[in-house]
Every structure is written in C-alpha cells, then in structure tokens.
C-alpha positions in Angstrom: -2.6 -0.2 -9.1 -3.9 1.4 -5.7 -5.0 0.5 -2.6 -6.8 2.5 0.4 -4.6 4.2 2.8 -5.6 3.1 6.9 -7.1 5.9 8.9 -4.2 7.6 10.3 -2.6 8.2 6.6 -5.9 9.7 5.0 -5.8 12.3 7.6 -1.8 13.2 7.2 -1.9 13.1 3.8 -5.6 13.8 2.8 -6.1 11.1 0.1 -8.2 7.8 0.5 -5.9 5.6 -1.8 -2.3 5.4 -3.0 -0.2 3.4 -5.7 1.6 0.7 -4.2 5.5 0.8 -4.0 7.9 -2.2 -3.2 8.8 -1.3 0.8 5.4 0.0 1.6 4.3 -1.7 4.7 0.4 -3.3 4.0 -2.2 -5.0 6.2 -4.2 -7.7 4.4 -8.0 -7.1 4.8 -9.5 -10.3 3.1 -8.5 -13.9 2.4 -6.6 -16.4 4.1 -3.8 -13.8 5.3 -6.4 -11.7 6.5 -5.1 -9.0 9.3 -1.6 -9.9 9.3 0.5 -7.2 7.8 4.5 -7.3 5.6 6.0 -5.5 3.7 5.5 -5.4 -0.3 8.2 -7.5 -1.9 7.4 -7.5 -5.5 4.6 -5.4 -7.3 3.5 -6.9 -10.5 1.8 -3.8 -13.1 1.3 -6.4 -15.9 -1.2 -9.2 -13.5 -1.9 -6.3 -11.0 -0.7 -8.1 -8.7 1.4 -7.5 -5.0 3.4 -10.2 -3.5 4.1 -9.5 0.4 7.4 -10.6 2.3 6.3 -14.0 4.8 3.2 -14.8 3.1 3.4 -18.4 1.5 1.5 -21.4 0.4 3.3 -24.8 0.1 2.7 -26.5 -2.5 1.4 -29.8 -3.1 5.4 -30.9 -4.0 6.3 -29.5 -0.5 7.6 -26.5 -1.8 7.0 -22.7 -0.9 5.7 -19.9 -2.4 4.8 -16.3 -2.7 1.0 -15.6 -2.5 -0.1 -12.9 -5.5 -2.9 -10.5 -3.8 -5.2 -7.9 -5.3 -4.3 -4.2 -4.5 -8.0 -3.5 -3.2 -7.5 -6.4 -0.5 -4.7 -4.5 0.6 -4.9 -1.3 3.1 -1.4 0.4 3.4 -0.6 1.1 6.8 3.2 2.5 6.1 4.5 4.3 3.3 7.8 4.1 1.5 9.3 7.2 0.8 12.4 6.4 0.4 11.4 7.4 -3.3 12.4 11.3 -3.6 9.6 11.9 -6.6 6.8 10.1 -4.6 7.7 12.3 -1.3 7.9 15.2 -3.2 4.2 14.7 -4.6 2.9 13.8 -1.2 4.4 17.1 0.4 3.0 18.9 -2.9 -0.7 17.5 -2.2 -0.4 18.0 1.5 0.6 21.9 1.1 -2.0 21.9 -1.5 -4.9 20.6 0.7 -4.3 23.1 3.7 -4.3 26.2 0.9 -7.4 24.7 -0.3 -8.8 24.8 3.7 -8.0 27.6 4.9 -9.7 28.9 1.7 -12.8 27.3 3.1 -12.6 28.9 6.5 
C-alpha cells in the first residue's frame, strides 16, 4: 500500500514510492481534497485505504466523517520516521544507492 514520494524525497532517498505509515505527512493529488495536505490518521491494509487528519464529509444526518482515499491519489510530502525499522531501511537504501553511483562514475 504505496504512494509516490514528492520531488524533494525521490532525490534524498532515491525511491519513486513508499508504504504509507500513520504520521506520514501527505498532499492529496486528485478528488475533492485535491492539493490540500494532513497528516495520515488511520491506514486501513484490509480496504487499502488511508484516512487523513481534517478531511470530512457531513453526512446527510449532519454528522461528520473521515474521507477513505486511495494510496495512489496520495503523494507523501513528509515522512514518519519515528519508526526505528523503517529509518533503518531508508539509511540502508540511501548508503546502498551512493555505492551503486560511485560504481558508475
């Protein structure tokens, strides 16, 4: 359950697309919501669905609630990595990326 990474994070970390995490900060790219941005509240592996923090419909009844989005309308703009295991694999891939460059050179 990935979505793309914005510009600025595909050069740091040298990957196009990431799993989402819960805390992950994401801009919405289509829809209703489209170009505002929140941070991932709950992430939903069985529907494969993200719901983001601020983002609600009211219901016909008056009341509120969270809007489920896609993961590939979503463009992370702000990892979490808060998450020692998910930092660890990032650093891994980085260092592994600049062997692979200088390889090239």
């Amino acid at each position: 359950m990935s979505a793309n990474l914005s510009k600025e994070l595909r050069k740091k970390y040298r990957k196009r697309s990431f799993p989402l995490r819960k805390g992950d900060t994401v801009k919405i790219m289509r829809g209703k919501f489209r170009k505002k941005t929140g941070k991932i509240a709950v992430v939903d592996a069985k529907k494969m669905k993200a719901e983001i923090e601020g983002m609600q419909i009211k219901k016909q009844d008056g009341s509120k609630v969270n809007v489920k989005f896609n993961p590939p309308f979503l463009q992370i703009t702000e990892l979490n990595l808060e998450d020692r295991k998910r930092n660890e694999a990032l650093i891994r891939q980085k260092n592994k990326s600049e062997v692979g460059d200088k390889n090239a050179s």
